[in-house]
Residue frames relative to the residue before (quaternion, step in Angstrom):
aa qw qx qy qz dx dy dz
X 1.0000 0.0000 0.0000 0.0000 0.00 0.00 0.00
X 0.1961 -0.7162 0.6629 0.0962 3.56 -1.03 0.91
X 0.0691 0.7066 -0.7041 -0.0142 3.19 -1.14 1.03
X 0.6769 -0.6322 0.3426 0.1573 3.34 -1.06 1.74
X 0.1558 -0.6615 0.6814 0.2718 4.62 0.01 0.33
X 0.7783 0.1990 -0.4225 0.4197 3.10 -2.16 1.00
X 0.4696 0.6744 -0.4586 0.3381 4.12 0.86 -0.30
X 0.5433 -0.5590 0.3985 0.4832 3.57 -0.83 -0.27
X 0.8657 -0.3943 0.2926 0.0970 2.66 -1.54 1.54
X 0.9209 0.1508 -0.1233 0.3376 3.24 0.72 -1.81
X 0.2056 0.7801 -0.3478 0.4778 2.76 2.05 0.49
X 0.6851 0.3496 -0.3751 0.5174 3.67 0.00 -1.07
X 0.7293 0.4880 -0.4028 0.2601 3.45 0.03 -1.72
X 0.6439 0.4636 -0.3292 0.5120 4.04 0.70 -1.25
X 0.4606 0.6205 -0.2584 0.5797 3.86 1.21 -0.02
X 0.7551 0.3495 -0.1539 0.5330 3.79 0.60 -0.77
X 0.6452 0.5654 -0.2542 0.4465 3.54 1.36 -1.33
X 0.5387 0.4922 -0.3715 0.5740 3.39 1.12 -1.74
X 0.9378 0.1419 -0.3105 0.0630 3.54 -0.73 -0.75
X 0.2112 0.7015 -0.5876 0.3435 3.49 2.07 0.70
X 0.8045 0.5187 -0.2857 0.0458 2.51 0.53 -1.96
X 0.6372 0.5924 -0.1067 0.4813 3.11 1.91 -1.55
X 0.4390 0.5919 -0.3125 0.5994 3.80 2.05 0.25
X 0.5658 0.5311 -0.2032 0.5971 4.00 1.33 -0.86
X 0.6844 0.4655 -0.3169 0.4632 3.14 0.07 -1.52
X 0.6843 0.6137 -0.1672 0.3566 3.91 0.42 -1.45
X 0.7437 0.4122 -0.1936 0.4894 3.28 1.37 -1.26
X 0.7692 0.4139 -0.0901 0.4785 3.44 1.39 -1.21
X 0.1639 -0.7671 0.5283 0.3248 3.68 1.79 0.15
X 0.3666 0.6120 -0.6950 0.0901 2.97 -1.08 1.12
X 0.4408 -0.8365 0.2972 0.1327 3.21 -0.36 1.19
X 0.6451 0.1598 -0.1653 0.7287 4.08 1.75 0.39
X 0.4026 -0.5447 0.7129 0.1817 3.13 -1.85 0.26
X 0.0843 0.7863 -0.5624 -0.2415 3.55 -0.67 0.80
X 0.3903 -0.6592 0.5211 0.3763 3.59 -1.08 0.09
X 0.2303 -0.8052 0.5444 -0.0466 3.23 -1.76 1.46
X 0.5184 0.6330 -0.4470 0.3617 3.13 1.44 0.22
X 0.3467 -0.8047 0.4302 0.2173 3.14 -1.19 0.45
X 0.8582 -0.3515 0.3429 0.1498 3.21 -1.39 0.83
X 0.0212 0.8497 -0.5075 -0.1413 3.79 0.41 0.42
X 0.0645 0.8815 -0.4345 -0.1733 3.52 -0.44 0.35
X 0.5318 -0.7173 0.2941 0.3407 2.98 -1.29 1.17
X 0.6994 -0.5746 0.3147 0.2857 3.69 -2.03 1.20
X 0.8066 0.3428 -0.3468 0.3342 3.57 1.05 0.19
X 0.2716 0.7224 -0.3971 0.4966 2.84 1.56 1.39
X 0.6518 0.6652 -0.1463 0.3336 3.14 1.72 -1.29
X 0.7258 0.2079 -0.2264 0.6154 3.50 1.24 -0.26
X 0.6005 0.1679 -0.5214 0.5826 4.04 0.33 1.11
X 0.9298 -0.2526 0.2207 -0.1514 2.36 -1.47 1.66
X 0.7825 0.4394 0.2077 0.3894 2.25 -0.81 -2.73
X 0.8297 0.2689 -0.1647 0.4606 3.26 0.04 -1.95
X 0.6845 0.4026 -0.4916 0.3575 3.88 0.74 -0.66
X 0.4756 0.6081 -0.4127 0.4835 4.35 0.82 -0.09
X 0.7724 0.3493 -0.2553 0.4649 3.50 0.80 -0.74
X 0.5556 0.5315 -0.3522 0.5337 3.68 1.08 -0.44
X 0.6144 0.2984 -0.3391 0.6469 4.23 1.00 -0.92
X 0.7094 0.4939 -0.4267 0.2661 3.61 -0.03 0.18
X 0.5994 0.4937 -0.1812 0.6035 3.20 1.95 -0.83
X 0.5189 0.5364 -0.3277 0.5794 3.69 1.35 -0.69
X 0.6629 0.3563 -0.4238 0.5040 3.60 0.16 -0.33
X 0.7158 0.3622 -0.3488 0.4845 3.95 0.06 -0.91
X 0.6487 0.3039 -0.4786 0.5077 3.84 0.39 0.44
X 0.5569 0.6050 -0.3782 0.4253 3.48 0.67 -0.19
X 0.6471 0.6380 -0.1660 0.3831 3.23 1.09 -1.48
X 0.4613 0.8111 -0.1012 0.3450 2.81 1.65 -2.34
X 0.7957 0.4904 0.0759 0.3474 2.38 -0.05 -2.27
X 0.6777 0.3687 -0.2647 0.5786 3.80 0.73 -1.15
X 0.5592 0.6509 -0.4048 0.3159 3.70 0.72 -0.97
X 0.6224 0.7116 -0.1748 0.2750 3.30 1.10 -1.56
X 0.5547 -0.4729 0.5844 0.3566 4.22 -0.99 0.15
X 0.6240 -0.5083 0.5341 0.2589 3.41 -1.08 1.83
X 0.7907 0.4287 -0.1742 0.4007 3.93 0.27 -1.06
X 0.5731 0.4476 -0.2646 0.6334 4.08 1.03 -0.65
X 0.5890 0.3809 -0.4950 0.5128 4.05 0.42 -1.14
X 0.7611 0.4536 -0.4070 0.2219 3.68 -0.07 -1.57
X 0.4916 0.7200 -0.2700 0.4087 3.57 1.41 -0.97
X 0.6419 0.3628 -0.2530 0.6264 3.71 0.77 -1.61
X 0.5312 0.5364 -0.5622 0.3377 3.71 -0.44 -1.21
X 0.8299 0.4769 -0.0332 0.2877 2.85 -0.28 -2.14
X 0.7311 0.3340 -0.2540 0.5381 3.42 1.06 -0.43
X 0.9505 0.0837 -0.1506 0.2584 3.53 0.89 -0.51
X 0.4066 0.5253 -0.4432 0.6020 2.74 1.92 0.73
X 0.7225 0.3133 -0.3315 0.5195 4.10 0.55 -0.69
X 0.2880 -0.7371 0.5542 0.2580 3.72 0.68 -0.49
X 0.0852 0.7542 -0.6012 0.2499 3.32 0.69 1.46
X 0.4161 -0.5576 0.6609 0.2814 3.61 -1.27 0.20
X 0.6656 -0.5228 0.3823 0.3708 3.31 -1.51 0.45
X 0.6647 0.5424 -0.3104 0.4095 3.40 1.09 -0.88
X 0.4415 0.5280 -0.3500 0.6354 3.63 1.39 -0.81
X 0.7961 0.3273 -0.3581 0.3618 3.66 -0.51 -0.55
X 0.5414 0.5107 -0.4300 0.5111 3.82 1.01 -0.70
X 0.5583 0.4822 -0.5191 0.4317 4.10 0.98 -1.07
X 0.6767 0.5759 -0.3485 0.2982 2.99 -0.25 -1.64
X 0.8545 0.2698 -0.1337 0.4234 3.61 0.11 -1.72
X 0.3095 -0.7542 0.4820 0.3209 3.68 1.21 -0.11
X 0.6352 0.5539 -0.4012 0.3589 3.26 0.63 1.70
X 0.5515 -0.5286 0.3670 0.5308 3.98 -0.68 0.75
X 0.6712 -0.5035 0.4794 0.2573 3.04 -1.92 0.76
X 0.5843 0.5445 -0.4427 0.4075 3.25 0.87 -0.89
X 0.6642 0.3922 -0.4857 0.4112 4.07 0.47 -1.16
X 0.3402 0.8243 -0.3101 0.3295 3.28 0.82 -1.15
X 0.7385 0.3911 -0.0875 0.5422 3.66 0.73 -1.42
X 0.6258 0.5384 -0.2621 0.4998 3.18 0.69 -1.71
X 0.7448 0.3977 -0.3312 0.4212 3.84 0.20 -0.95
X 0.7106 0.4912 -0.2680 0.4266 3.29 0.83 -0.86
X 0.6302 0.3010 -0.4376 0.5663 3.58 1.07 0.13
X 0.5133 0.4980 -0.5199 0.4671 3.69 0.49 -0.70
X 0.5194 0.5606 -0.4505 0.4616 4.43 0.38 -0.95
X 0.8879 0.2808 -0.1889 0.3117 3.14 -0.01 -1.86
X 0.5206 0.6630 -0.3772 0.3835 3.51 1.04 -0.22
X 0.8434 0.3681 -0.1268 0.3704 3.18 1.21 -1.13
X 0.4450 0.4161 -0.3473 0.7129 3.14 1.88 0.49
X 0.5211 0.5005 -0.5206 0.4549 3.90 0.61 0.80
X 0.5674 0.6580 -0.3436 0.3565 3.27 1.77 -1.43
X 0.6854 0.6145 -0.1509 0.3603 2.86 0.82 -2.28
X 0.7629 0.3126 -0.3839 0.4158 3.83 0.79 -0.77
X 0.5886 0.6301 -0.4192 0.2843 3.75 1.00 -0.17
């Protein structure tokens, strides 16, 4: 993978992480990444009830979603819509054309359309 000097910053670093991590993963066979962060939720949720039970209930099925998914499509979504990378920022990161880049990211979103039906 070639990442470009003088580019953005957070580009390389999510570039280094992706491939410790995938350097770990290799040594310790483990066969997914799950995600452990939690969910913030928002303070007028906090006094109905109702609406916080339904927000940890919907948090779990994207969570679920989300783990359920190809090592390659999670990294794609993450990376595009939790960090708000650009497609081109994700191809850095994952050392791949923009074009898969797309492909994964619909093939992601398609299958977390499945999962919510």
């Amino acid at each position: 993978m070639t990442v470009s000097i003088g580019g953005d910053g957070r580009t390389w670093l999510l570039a280094i992480v992706r491939n410790t991590c995938y350097t770990w993963l290799q040594r310790n066979r483990k066969p997914s990444i799950e995600l452990d962060e939690d969910i913030p939720e928002l303070d007028s949720c906090r006094s109905n009830p109702e609406a916080v039970l339904l927000r940890s209930v919907d948090s779990e099925r994207l969570r679920q979603a989300l783990d359920d998914l190809p090592v390659e499509f999670r990294e794609a979504i993450v990376l595009r819509e939790l960090e708000g990378l650009s497609y081109k920022e994700i191809g850095t990161v994952a050392g791949i054309p923009v074009g898969t880049v797309m492909s994964r990211l619909a093939r992601a979103r398609s299958r977390l359309q499945e999962s919510a039906d």
